[in-house]
Backbone as XML, in Angstrom:
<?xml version="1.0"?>
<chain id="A" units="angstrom">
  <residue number="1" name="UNK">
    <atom name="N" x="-103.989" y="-71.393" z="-26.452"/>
    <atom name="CA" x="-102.542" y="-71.340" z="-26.448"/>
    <atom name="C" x="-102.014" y="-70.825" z="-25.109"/>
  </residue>
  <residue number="2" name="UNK">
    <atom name="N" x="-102.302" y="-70.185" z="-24.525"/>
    <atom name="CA" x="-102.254" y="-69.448" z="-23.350"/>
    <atom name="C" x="-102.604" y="-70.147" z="-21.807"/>
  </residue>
  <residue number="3" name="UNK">
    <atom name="N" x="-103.363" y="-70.808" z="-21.977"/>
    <atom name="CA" x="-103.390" y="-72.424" z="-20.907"/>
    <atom name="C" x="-102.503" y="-72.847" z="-21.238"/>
  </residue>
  <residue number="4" name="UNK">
    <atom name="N" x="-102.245" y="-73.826" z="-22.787"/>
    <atom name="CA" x="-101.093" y="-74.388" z="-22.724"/>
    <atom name="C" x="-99.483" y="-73.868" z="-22.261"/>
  </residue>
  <residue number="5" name="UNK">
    <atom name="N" x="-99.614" y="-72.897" z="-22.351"/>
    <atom name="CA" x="-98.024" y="-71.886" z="-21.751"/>
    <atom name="C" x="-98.107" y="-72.151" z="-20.211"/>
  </residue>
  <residue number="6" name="UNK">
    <atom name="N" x="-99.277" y="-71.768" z="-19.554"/>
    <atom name="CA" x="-99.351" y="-71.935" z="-18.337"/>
    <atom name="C" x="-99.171" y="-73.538" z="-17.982"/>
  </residue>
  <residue number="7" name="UNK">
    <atom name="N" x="-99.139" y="-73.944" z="-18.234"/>
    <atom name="CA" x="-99.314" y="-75.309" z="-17.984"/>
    <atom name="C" x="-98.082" y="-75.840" z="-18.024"/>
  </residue>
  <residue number="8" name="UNK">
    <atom name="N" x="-97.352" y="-75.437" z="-18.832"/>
    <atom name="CA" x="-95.977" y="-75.838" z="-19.146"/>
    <atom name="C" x="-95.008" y="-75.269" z="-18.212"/>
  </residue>
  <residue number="9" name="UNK">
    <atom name="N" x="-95.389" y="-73.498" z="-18.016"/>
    <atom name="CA" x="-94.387" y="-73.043" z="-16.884"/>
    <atom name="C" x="-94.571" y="-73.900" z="-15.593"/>
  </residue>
  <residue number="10" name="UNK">
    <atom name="N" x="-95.897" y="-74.447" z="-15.326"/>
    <atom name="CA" x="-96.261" y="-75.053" z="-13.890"/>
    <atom name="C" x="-95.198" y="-76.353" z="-13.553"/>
  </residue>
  <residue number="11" name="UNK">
    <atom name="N" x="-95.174" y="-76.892" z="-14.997"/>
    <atom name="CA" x="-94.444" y="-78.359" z="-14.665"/>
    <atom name="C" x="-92.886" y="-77.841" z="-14.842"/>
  </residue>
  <residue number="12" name="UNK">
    <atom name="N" x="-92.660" y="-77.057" z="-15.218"/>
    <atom name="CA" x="-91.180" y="-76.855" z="-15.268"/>
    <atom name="C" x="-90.589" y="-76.287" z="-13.627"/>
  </residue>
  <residue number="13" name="UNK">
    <atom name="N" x="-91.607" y="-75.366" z="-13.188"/>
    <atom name="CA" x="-91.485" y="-75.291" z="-11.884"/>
    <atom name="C" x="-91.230" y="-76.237" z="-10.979"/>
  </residue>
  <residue number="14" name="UNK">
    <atom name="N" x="-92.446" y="-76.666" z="-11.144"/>
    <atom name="CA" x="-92.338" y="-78.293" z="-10.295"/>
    <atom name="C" x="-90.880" y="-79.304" z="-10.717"/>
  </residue>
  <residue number="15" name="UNK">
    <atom name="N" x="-90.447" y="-79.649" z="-11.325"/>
    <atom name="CA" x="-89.475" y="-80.084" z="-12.322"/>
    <atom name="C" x="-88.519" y="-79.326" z="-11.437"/>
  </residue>
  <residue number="16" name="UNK">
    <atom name="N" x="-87.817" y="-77.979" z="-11.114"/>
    <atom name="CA" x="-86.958" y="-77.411" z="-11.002"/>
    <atom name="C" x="-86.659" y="-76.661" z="-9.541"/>
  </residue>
  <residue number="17" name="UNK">
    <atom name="N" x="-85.928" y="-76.839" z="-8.936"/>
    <atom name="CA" x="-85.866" y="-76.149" z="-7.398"/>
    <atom name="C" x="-84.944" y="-75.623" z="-7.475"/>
  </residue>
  <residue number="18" name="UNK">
    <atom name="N" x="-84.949" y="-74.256" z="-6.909"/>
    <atom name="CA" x="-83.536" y="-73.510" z="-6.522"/>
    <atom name="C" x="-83.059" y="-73.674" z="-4.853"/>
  </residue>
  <residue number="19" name="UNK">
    <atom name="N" x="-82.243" y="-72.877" z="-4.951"/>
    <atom name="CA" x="-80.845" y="-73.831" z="-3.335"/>
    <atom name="C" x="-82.542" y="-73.599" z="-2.526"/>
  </residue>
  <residue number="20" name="UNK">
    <atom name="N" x="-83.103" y="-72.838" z="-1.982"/>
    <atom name="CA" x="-83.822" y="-72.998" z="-0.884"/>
    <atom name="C" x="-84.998" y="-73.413" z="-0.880"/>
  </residue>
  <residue number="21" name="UNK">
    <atom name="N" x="-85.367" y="-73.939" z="-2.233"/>
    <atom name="CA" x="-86.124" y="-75.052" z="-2.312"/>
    <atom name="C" x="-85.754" y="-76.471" z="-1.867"/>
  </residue>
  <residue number="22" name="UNK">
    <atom name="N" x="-84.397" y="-76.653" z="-2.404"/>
    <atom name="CA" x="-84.339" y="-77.645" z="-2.100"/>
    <atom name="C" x="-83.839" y="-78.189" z="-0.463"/>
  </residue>
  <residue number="23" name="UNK">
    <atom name="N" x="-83.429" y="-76.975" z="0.025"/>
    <atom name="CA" x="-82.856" y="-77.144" z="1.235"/>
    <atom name="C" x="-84.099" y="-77.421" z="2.401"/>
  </residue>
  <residue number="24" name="UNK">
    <atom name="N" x="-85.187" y="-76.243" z="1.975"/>
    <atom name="CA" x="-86.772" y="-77.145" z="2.991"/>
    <atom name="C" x="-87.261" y="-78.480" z="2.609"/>
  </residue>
  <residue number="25" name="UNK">
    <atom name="N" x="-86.852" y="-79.148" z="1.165"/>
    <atom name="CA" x="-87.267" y="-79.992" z="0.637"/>
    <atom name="C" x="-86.436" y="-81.408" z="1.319"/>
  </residue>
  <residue number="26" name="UNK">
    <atom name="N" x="-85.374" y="-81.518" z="1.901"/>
    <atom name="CA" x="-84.841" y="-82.290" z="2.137"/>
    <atom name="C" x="-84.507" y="-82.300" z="3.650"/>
  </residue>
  <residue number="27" name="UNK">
    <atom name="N" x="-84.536" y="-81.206" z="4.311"/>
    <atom name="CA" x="-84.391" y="-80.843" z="5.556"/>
    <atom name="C" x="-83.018" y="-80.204" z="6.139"/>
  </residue>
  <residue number="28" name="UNK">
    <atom name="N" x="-82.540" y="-79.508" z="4.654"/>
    <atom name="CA" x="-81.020" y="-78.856" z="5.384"/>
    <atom name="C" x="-81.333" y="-77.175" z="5.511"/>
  </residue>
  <residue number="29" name="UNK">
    <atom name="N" x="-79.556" y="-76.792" z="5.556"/>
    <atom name="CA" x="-79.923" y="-75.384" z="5.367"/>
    <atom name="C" x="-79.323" y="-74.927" z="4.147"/>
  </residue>
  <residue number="30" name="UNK">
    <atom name="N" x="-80.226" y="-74.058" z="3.575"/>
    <atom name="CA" x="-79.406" y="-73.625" z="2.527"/>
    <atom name="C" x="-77.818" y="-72.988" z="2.033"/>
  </residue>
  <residue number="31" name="UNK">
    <atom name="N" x="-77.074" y="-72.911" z="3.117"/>
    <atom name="CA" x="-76.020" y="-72.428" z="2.996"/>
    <atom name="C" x="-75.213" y="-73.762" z="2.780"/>
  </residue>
  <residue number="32" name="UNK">
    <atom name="N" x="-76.007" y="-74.653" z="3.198"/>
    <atom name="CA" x="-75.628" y="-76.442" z="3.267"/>
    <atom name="C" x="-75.256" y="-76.779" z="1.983"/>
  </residue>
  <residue number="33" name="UNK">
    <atom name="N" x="-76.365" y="-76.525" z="1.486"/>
    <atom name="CA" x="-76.981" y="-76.989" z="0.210"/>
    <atom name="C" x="-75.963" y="-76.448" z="-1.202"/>
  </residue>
  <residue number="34" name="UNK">
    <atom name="N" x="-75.704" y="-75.089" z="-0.864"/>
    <atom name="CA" x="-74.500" y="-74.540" z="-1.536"/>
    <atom name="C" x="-73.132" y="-75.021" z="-1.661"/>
  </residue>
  <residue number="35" name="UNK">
    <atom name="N" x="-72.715" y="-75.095" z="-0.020"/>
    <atom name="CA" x="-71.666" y="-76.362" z="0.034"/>
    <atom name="C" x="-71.541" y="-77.284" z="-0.802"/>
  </residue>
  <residue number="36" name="UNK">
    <atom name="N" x="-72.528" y="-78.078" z="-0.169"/>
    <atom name="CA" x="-72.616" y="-79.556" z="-1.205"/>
    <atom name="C" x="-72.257" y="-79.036" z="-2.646"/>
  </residue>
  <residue number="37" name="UNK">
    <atom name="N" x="-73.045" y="-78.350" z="-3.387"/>
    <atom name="CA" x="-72.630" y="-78.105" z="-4.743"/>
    <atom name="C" x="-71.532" y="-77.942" z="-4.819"/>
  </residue>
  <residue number="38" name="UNK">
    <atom name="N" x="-70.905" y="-76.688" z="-4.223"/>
    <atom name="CA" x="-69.327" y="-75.829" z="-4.415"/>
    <atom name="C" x="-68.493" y="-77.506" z="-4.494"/>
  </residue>
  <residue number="39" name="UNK">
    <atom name="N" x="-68.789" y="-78.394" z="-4.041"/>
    <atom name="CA" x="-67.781" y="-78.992" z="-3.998"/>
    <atom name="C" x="-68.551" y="-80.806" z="-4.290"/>
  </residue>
  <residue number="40" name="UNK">
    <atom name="N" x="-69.194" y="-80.607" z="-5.714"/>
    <atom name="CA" x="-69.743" y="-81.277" z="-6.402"/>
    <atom name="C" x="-70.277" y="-82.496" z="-5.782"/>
  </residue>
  <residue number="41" name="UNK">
    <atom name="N" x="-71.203" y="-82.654" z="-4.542"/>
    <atom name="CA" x="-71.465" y="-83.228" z="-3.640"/>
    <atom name="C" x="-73.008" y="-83.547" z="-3.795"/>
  </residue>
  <residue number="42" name="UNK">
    <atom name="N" x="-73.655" y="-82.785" z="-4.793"/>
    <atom name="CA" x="-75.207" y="-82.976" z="-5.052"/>
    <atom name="C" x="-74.948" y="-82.398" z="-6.035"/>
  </residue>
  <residue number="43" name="UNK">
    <atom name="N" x="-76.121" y="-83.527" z="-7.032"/>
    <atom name="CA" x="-76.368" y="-83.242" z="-8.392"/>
    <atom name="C" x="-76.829" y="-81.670" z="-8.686"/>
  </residue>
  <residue number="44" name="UNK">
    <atom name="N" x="-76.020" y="-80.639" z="-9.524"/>
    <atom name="CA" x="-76.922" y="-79.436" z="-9.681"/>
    <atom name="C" x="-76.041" y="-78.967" z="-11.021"/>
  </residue>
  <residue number="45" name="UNK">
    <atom name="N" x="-77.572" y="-78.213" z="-11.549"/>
    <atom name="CA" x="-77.180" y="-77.669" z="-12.988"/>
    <atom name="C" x="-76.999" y="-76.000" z="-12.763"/>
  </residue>
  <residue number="46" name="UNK">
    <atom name="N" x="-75.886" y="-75.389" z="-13.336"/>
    <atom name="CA" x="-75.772" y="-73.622" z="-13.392"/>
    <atom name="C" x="-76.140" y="-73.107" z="-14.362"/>
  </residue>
  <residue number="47" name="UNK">
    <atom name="N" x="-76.866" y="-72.246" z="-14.416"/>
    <atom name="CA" x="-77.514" y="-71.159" z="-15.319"/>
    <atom name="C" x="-76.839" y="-69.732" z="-14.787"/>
  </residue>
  <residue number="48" name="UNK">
    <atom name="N" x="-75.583" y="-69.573" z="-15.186"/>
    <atom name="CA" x="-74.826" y="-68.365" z="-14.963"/>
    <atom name="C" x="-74.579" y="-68.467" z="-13.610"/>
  </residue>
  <residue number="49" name="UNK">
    <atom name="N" x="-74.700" y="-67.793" z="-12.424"/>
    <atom name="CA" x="-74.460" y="-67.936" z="-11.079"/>
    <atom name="C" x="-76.048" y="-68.483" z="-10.113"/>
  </residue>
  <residue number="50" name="UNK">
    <atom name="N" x="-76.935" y="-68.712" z="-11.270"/>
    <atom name="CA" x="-77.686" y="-69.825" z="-10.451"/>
    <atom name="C" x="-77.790" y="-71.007" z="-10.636"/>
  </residue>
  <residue number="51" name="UNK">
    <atom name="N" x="-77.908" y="-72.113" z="-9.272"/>
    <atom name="CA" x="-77.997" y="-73.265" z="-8.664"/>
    <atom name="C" x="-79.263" y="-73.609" z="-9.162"/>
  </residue>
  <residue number="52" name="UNK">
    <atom name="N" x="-79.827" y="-74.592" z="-10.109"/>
    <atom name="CA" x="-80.363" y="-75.216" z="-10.166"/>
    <atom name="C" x="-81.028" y="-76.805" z="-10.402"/>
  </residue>
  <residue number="53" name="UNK">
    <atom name="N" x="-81.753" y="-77.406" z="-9.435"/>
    <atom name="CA" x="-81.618" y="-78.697" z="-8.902"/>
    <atom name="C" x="-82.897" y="-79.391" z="-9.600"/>
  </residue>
  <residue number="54" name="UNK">
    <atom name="N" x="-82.929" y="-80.654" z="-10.396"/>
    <atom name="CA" x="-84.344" y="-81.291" z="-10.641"/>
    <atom name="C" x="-84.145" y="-82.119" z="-9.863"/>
  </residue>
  <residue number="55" name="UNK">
    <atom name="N" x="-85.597" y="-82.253" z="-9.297"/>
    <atom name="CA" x="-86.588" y="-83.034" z="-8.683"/>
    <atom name="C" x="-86.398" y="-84.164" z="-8.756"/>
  </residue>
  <residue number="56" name="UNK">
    <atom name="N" x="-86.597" y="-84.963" z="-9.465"/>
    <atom name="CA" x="-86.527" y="-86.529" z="-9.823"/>
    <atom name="C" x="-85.128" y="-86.670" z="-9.439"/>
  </residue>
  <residue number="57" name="UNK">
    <atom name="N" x="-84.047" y="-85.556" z="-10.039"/>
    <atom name="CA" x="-82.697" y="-85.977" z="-9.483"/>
    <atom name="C" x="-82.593" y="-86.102" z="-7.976"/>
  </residue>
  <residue number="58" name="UNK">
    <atom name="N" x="-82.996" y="-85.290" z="-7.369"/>
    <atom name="CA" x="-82.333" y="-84.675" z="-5.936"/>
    <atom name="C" x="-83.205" y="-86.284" z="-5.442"/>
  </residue>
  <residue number="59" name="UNK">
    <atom name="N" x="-84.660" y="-86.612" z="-5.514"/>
    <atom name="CA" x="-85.134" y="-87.844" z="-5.157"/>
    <atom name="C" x="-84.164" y="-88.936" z="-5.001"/>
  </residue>
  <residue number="60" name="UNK">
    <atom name="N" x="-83.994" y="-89.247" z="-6.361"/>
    <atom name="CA" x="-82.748" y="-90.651" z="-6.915"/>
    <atom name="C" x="-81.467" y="-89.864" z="-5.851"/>
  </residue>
  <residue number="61" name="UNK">
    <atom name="N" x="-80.714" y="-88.850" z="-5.252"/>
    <atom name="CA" x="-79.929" y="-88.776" z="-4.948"/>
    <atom name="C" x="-80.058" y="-88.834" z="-3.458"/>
  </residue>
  <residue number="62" name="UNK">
    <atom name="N" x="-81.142" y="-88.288" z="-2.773"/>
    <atom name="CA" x="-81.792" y="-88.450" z="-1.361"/>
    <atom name="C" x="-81.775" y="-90.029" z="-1.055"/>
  </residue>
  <residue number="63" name="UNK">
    <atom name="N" x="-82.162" y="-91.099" z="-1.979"/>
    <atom name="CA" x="-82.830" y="-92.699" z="-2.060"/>
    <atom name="C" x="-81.182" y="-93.246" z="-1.887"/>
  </residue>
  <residue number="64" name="UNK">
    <atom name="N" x="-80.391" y="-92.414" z="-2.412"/>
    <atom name="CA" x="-79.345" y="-92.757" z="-2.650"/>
    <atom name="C" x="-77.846" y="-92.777" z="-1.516"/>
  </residue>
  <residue number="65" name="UNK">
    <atom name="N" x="-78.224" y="-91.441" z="-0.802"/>
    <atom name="CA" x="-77.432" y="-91.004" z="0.399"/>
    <atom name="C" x="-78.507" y="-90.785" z="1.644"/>
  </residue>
  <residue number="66" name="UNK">
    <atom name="N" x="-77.675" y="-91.570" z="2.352"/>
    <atom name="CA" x="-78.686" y="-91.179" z="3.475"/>
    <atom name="C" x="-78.387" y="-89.839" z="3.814"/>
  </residue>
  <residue number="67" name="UNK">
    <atom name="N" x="-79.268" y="-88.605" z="3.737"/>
    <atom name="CA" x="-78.940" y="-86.831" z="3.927"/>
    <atom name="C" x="-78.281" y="-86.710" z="5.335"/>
  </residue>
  <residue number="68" name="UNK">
    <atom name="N" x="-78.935" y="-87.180" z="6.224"/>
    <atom name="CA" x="-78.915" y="-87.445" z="7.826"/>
    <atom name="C" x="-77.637" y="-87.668" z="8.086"/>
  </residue>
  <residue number="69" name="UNK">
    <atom name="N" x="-76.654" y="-88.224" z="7.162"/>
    <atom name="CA" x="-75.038" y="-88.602" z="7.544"/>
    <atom name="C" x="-74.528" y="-88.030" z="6.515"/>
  </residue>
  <residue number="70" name="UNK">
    <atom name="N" x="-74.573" y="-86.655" z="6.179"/>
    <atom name="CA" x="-74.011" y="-86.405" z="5.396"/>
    <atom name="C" x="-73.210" y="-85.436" z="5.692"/>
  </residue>
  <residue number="71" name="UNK">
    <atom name="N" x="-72.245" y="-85.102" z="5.997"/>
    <atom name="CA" x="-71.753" y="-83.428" z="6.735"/>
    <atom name="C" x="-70.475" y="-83.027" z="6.077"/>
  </residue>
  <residue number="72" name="UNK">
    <atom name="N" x="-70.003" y="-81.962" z="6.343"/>
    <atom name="CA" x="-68.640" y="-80.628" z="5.457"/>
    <atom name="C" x="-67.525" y="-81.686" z="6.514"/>
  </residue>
  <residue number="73" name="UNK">
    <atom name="N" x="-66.784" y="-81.934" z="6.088"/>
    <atom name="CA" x="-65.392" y="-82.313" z="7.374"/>
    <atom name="C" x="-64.749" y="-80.842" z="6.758"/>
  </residue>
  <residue number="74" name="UNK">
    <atom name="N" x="-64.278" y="-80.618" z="8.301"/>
    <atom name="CA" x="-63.707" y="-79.055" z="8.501"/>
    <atom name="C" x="-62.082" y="-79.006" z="7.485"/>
  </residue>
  <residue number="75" name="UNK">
    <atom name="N" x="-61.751" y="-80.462" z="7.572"/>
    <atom name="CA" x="-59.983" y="-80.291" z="7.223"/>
    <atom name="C" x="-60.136" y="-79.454" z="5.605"/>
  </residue>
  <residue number="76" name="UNK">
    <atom name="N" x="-61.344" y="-80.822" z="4.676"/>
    <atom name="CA" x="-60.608" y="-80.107" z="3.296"/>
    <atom name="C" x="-61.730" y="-79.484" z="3.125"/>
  </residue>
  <residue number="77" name="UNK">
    <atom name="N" x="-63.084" y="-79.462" z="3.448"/>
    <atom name="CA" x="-64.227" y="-78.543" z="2.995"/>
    <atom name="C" x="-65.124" y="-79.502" z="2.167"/>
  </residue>
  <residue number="78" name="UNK">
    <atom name="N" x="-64.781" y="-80.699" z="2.581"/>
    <atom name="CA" x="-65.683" y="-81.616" z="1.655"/>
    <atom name="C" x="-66.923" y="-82.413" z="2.191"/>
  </residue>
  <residue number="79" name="UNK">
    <atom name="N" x="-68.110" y="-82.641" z="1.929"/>
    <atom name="CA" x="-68.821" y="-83.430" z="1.887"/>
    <atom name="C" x="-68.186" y="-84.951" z="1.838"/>
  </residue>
  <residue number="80" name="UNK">
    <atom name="N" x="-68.210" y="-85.345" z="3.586"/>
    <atom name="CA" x="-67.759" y="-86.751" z="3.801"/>
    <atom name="C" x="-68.952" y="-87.272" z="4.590"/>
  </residue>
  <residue number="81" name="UNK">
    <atom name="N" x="-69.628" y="-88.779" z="4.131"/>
    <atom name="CA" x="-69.977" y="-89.870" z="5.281"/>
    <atom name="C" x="-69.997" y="-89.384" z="6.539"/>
  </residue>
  <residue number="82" name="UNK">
    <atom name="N" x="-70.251" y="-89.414" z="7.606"/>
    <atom name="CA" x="-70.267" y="-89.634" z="9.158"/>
    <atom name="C" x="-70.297" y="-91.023" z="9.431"/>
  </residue>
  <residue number="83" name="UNK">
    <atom name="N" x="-69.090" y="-91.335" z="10.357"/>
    <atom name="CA" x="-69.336" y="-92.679" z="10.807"/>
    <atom name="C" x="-70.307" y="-93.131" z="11.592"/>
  </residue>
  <residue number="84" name="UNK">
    <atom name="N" x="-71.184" y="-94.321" z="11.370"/>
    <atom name="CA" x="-72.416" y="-94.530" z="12.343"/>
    <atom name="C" x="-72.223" y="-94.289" z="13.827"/>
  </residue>
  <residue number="85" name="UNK">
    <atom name="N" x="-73.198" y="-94.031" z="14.505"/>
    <atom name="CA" x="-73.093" y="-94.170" z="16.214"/>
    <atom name="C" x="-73.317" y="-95.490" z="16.412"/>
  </residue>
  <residue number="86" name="UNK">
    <atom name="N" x="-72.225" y="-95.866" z="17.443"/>
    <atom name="CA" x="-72.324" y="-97.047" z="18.138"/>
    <atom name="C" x="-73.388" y="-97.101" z="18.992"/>
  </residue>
</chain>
């Protein structure tokens, strides 16, 4: 019974990243990563005042946005596009 517990916390781990997991995981910074949430910009679930992100989601959402053009525009505080470089 006691393997099986372990075994289960392992995949739920894996399964689950908090902000600075996911922020080495994708290549931002975590204060980034907060952003994005505060202003519903990446998929994330709250457990009281913690940020927490699954895996498979943040994947499907990475496949989905290119991260690399993704930035805060200063006016409203939002997660906007960057227009391509010419």
């Amino acid at each position: 019974m006691e393997k099986q517990k372990e075994v289960l916390v392992t995949t739920v781990t894996r399964m689950h990243l908090n902000v600075r997991q996911v922020a080495e995981y994708i290549g931002i910074s975590p204060s980034y990563v907060v952003k994005l949430a505060r202003y519903e910009r990446i998929p994330v679930s709250r457990i009281g005042s913690r940020l927490i992100f699954q895996r498979p989601v943040i994947d499907r959402w990475v496949a989905e946005h290119n991260v690399k053009n993704v930035k805060v525009h200063r006016a409203d505080r939002r997660a906007v596009p960057r227009a391509p470089k010419a």
